[in-house]
C-alpha positions in Angstrom: 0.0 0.0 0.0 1.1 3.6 -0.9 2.6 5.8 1.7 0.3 9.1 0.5 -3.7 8.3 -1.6 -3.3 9.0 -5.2 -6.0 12.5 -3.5 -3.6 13.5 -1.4 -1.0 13.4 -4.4 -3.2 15.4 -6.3 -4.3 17.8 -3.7 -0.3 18.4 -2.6 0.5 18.9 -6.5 -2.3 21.7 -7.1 -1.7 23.5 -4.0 2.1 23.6 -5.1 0.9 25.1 -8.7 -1.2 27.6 -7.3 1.4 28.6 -4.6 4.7 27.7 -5.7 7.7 26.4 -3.9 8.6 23.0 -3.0 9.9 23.2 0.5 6.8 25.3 1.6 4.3 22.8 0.3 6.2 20.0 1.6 6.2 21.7 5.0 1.8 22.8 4.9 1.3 18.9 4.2 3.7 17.4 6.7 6.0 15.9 3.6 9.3 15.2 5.4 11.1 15.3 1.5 10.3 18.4 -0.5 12.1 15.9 -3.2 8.5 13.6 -3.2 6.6 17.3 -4.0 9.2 17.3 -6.8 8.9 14.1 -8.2 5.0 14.8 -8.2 4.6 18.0 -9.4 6.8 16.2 -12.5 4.7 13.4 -12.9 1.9 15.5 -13.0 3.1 18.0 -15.8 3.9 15.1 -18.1 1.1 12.8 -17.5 -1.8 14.6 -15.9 -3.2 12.8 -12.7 -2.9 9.5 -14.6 0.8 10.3 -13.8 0.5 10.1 -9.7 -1.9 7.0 -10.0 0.6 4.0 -8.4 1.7 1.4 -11.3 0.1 -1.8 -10.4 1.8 -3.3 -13.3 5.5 -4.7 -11.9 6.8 -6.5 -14.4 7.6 -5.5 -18.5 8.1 -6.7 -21.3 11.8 -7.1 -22.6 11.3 -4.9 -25.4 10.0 -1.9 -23.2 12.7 -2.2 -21.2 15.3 -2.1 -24.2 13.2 0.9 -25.4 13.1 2.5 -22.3 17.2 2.2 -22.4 18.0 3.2 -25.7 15.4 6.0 -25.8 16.9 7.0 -22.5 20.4 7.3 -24.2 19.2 8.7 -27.7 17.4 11.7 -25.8 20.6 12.0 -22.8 18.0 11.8 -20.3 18.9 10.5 -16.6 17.4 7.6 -15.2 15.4 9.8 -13.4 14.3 11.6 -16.1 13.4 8.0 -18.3 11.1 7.0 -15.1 9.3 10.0 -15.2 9.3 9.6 -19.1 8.2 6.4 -19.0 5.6 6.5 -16.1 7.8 4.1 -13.8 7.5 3.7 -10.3 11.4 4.7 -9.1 14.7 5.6 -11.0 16.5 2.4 -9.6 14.6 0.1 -12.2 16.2 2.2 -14.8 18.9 2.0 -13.4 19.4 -1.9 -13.2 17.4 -2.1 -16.8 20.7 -0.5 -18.0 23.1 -1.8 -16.1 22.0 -4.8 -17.5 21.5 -3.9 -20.9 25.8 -3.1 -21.1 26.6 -5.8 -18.8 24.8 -8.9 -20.3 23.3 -7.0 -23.6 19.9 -6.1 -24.8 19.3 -9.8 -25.3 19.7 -10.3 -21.3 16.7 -7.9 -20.7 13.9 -10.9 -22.2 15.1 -13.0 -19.4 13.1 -13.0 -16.5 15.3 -12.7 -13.4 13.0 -12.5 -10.2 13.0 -15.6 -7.9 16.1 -17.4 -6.4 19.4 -18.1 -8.8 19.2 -21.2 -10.7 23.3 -21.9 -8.8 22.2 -21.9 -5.4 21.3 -25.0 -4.0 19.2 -25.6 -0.5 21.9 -27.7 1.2 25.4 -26.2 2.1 28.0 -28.1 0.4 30.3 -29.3 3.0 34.1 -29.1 2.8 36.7 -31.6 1.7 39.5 -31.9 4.6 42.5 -33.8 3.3 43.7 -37.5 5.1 46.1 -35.6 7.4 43.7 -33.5 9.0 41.0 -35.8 9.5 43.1 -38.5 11.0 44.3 -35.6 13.2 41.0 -34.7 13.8 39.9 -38.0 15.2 43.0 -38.7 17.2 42.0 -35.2 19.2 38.0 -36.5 19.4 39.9 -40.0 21.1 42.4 -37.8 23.7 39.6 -35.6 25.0 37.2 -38.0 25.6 39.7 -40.5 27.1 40.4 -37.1 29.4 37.2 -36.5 29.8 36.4 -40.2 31.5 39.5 -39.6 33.7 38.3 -36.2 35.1 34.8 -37.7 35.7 36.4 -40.9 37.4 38.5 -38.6 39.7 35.7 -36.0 40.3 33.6 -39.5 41.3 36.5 -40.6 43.9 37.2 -37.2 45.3 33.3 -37.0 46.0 33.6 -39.9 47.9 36.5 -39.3 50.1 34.6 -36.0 51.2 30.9 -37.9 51.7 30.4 -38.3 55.1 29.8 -41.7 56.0 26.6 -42.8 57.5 26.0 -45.4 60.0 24.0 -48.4 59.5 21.1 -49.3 62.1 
């Protein structure tokens, strides 16, 4: 759900056109970012109030997403600007769009990429140790439990000693 109704988006955005001034309309609504009147206000000029309506579309076609890119570079916009363009929810979608797209390729954008990596696997692969070390290993399990028994053995005679000895009826 939206932090602010698309209303109150539309009622922030006129009262910025009629009065003018980011930081004061930010302050009369209680916006802590005069940034979000910004972004708004710039939705609003390029779209109209269909602009401030949340996308409930999240995922896009390959081919809008190599258009968004390559339009984005013809025109030099920022990734800012393209979202805006665009209609898109936030600049950082942009941004990965075309990181991808010079990473991997324009081809890479048709794949779809949400969900967990095809390389990781539920279990934990477990280490190799080498013939030394496990040997080792095992001849350290066998000393402290042989020390362990002689401890408890001694702890069991020293209790002993110390118990005082009752008498028998």
């Amino acid at each position: 759900m939206s932090k602010y109704s698309d209303e109150f988006k539309l009622e922030v955005v006129q009262y910025y056109l009629k009065n003018r001034g980011y930081g004061t309309t930010a302050d009369k609504f209680g916006i802590p970012a005069f940034d979000t009147v910004r972004k708004w206000v710039k939705k609003y000029e390029e779209h109209g109030e269909k602009g401030l309506i949340k996308n409930i579309k999240t995922s896009y076609s390959g081919e809008f997403k190599q258009n968004v890119v390559e339009y984005m570079h013809d025109n030099h916009l920022s990734c800012q600007e393209a979202s805006h363009h665009f209609n898109l929810g936030c600049a950082s979608v942009v941004s990965k769009w075309e990181r991808i797209y010079y990473e991997e390729g324009p081809q890479a954008l048709y794949k779809e990429r949400r969900g967990r990596n095809e390389n990781m696997s539920s279990k934990p692969r477990k280490k190799k140790l080498s013939k030394e070390n496990e040997e080792d290993l095992i001849e350290e399990v066998q000393r402290l439990r042989m020390e362990n028994a002689y401890l408890k053995k001694l702890q069991a005679l020293v209790q002993e000693r110390t118990k005082p000895k009752q008498s028998k009826k």
